[in-house]
C-alpha positions in Angstrom: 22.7 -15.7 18.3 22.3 -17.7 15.1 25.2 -15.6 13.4 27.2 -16.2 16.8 27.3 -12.5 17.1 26.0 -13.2 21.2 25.9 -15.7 22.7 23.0 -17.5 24.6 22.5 -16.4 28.2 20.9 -20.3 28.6 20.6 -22.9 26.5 22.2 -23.3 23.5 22.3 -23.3 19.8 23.5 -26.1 16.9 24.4 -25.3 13.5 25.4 -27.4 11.4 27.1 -26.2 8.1 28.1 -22.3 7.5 26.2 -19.3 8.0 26.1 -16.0 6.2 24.5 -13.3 7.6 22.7 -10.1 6.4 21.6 -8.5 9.4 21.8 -4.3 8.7 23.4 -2.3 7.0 27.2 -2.5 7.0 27.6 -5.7 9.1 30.5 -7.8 8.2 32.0 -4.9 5.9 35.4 -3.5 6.7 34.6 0.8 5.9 37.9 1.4 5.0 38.3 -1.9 2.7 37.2 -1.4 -0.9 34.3 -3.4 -2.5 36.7 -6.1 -4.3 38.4 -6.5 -0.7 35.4 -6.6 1.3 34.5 -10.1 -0.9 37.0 -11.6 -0.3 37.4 -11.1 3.2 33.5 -12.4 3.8 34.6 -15.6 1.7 37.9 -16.0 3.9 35.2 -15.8 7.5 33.1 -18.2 5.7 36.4 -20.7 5.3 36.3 -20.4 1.7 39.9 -20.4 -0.5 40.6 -17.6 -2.5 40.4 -19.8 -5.4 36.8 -21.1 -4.4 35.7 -16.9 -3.8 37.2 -16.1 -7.6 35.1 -18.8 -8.9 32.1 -16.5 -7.6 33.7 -13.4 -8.0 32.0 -12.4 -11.5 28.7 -13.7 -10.1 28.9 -11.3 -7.5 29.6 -8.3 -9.1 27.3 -8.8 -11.7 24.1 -9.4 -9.0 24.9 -6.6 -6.8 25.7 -4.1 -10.1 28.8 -1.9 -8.6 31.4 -2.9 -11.0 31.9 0.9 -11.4 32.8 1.0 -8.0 34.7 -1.8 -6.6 37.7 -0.6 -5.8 36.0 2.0 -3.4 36.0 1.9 -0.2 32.5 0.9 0.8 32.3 3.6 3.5 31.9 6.4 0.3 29.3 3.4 -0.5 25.1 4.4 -0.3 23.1 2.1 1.5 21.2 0.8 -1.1 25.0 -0.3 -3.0 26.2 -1.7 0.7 22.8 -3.4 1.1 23.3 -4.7 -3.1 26.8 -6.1 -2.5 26.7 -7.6 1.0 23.4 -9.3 0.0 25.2 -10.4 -3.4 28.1 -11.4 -1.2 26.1 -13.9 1.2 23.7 -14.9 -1.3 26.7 -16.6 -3.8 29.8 -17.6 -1.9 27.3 -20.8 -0.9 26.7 -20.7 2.6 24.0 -23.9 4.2 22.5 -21.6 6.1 21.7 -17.6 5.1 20.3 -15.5 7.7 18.4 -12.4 5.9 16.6 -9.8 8.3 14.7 -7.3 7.6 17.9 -5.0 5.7 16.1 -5.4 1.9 13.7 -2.9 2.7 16.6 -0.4 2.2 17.2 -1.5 -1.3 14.6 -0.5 -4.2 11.6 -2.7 -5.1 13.7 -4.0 -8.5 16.8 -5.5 -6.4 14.3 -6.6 -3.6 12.1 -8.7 -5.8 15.8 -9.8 -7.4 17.2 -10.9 -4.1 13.8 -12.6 -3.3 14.1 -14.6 -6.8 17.6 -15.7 -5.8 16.5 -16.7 -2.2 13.5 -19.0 -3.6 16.6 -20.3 -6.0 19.1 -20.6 -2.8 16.2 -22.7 -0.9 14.5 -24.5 -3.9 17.1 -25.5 -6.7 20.3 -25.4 -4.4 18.7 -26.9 -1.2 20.3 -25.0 1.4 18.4 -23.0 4.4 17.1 -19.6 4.0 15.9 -18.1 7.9 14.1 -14.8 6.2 13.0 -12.3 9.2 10.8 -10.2 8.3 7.0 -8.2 9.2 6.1 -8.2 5.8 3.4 -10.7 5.1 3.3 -10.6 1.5 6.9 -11.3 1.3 6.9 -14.3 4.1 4.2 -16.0 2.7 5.8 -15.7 -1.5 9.2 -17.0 -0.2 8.6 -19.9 2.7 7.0 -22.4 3.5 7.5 -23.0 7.2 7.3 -20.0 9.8 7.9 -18.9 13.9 6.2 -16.4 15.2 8.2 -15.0 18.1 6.2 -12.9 20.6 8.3 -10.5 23.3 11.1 -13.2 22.5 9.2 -16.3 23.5 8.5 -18.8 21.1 4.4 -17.9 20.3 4.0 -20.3 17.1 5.7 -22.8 14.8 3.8 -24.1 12.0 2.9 -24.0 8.5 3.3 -20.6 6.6 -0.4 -19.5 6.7 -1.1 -20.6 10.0 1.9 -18.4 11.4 0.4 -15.3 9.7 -3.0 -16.0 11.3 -1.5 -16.0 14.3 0.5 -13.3 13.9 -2.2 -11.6 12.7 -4.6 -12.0 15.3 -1.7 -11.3 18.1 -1.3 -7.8 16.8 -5.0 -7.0 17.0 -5.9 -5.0 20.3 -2.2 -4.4 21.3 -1.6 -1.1 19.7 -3.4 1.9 20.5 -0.5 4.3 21.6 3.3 3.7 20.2 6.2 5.4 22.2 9.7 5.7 21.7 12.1 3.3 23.0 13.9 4.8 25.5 17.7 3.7 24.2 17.1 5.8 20.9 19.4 8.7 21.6 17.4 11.1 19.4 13.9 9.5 18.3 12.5 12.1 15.6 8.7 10.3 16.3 7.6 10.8 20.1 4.6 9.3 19.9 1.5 8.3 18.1 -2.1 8.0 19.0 -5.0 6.1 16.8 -8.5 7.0 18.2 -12.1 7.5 16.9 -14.1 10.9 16.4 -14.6 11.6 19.6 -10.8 11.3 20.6 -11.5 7.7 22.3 -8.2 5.7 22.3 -9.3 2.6 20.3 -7.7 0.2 17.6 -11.3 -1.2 16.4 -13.3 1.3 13.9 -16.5 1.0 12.8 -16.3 0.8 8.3 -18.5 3.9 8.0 -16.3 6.1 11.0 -13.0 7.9 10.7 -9.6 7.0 11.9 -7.3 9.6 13.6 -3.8 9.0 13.9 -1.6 11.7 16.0 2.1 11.7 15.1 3.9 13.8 17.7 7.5 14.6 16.1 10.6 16.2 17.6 12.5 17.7 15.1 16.1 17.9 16.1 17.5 19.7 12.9 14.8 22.7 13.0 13.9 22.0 9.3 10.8 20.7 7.9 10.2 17.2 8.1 8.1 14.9 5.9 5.8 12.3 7.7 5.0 9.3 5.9 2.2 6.4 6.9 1.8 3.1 4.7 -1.3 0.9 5.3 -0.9 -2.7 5.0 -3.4 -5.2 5.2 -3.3 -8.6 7.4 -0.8 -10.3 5.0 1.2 -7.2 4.3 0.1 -6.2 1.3 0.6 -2.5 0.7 -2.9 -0.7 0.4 -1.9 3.2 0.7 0.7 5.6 1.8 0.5 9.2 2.0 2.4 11.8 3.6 1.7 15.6 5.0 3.0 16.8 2.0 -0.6 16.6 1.0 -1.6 18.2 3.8 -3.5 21.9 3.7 -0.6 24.0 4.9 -2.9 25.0 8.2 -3.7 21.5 8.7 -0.9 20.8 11.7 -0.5 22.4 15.2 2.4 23.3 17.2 3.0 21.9 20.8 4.8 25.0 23.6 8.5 23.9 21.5 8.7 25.0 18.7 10.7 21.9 17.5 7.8 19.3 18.5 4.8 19.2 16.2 1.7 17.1 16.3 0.7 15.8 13.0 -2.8 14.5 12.1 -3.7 11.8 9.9 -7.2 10.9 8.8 -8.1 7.9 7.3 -11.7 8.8 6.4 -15.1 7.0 6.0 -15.2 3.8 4.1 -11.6 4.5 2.7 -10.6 0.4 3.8 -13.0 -2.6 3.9 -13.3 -4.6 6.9 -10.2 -6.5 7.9 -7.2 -6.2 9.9 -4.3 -3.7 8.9 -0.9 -2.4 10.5 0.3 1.2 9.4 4.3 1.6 8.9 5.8 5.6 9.8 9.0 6.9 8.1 10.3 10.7 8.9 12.3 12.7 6.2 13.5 15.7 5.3 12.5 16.8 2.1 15.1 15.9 -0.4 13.7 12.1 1.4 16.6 11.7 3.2 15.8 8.8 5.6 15.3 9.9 9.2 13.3 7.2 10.9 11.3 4.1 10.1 8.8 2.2 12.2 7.3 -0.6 11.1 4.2 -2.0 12.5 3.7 1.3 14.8 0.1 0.5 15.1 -2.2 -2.0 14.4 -6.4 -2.0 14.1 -9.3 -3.7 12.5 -11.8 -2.0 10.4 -15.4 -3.8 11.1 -18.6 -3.8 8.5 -21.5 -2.3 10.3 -25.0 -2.1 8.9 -25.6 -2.3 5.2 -23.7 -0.2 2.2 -26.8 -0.4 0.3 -30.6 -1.4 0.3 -29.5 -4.7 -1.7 -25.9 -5.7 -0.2 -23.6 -5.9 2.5 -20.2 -5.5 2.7 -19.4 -9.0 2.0 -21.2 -9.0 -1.3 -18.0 -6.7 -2.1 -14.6 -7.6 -2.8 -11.4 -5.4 -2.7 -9.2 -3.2 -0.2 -10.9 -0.3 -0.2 -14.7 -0.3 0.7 -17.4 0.4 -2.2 -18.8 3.8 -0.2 -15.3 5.8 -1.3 -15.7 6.5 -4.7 -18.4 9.6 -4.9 -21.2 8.8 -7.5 -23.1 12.0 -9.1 
């Protein structure tokens, strides 16, 4: 609604100055256009002259690094090159309002933590509005200042950065024991996924010294062999782990009745996280990590100190991610 894509079925929404928008991958891009075109067509929906895009022209090119290939049409583009020149595109041709979901994650860490340097720029040194939407904490809390926190698309907080991360925080706890696929995905290669204890209870709150099991039931709708990926994040999304079952012992998996579902286990074990809150992210690929599926924030628990980790201290006496009991003295 803010990039006047839809509109409003009550209410309304004001605006005042331009908006740029980088919402996914390919939005706003004409496919058959080449890379040169594409700019200036954004800068012409902006209401920008062609003189005032040319002025930014170099700018552009240079940030999103695909002068080799501008006069390509982006649709032979990959997504991290799309993702580079759309962001370059919106980022430079000085709009008083940029609109950036969660599309970065496609790019690779260098370019993300460039386009985050030239956001803090856009919003500090040029004064203009940045609305960065996001579920990683890290990022949120590095780049802004003020936050909403938008709950099953009510309004659930507004309020200083921190504050809006506790809350979010604290609103994911206890909601995520099971994840199932939406229903409108066409061909959803992860079916479902389970967290539980030992004893197969369905729970999202894990005592420090107990193992986590996570279930991942896939549907593999090539008939190849797919890589399964989880990354643990902690309450402010800082990355703490991610593994995949290409670490797995090769008996380590079962199959369901079809032969094209599979059940996955993943086993967090035994004092591998100190107490806290955490979310885990899933990604499916095949193995030359061509990307099938991301979920972000699949699941959510808390890991909880119980009893003492030695004679002399607790768990509080210790500071770090991952709790003092993992490493194996001899």
């Amino acid at each position: 609604m803010l990039s006047r894509i839809t509109e409003p079925t009550t209410g309304r929404v004001e605006l005042h100055g331009r908006v740029a928008s980088l919402l996914e991958v390919g939005t706003g891009f004409h496919p058959e256009l080449t890379g040169r075109e594409n700019i200036y067509l954004n800068g012409a929906i902006l209401g920008m002259t062609r003189r005032e895009i040319k002025a930014k022209f170099d700018e552009i090119v240079d940030f999103a690094e695909v002068e080799k290939f501008l006069d390509t049409p982006v649709k032979r583009y990959s997504s991290g090159m799309y993702v580079r020149l759309a962001f370059a595109v919106a980022a430079h041709l000085e709009p008083e309002i940029l609109v950036v979901d969660e599309v970065l994650a496609v790019g690779d860490a260098a370019f993300q933590k460039k386009c985050l340097g030239k956001m803090g720029d856009v919003a500090e040194k040029e004064g203009r509005t940045v609305l960065f939407v996001s579920h990683n904490m890290a990022t949120i809390k590095t780049l802004c200042s003020k936050g909403i926190h938008l709950k099953e698309g009510k309004l659930s907080s507004q309020n200083d950065i921190e504050k809006v991360i506790n809350d979010y925080s604290n609103t994911q706890q206890g909601n995520q024991v099971i994840y199932l696929a939406n229903k409108v995905q066409e061909t959803p290669y992860i079916k479902k996924i389970y967290i539980s204890q030992a004893d197969n209870t369905r729970s999202n709150i894990f005592a420090m010294d107990q193992p986590i099991i996570i279930e991942i039931e896939t549907k593999n709708h090539r008939n190849n062999e797919l890589v399964i990926g989880v990354v643990i994040r902690n309450s402010q999304g800082m990355l703490i782990h991610h593994s995949s079952n290409e670490f797995r012992d090769k008996n380590a998996y079962e199959l369901t009745n079809n032969s094209l579902s599979r059940i996955t286990k993943c086993i967090i074990p035994p004092y591998a996280l100190s107490s806290g809150q955490y979310s885990a992210d899933f990604v499916v690929a095949e193995r030359n990590y061509e990307l099938f599926e991301k979920i972000s924030d699949a699941l959510t628990f808390e890991v909880e100190f119980t009893g003492k980790v030695s004679e002399k201290t607790t768990a509080n006496d210790w500071k770090g991610v991952c709790a003092p009991g993992i490493l194996l003295w001899i």
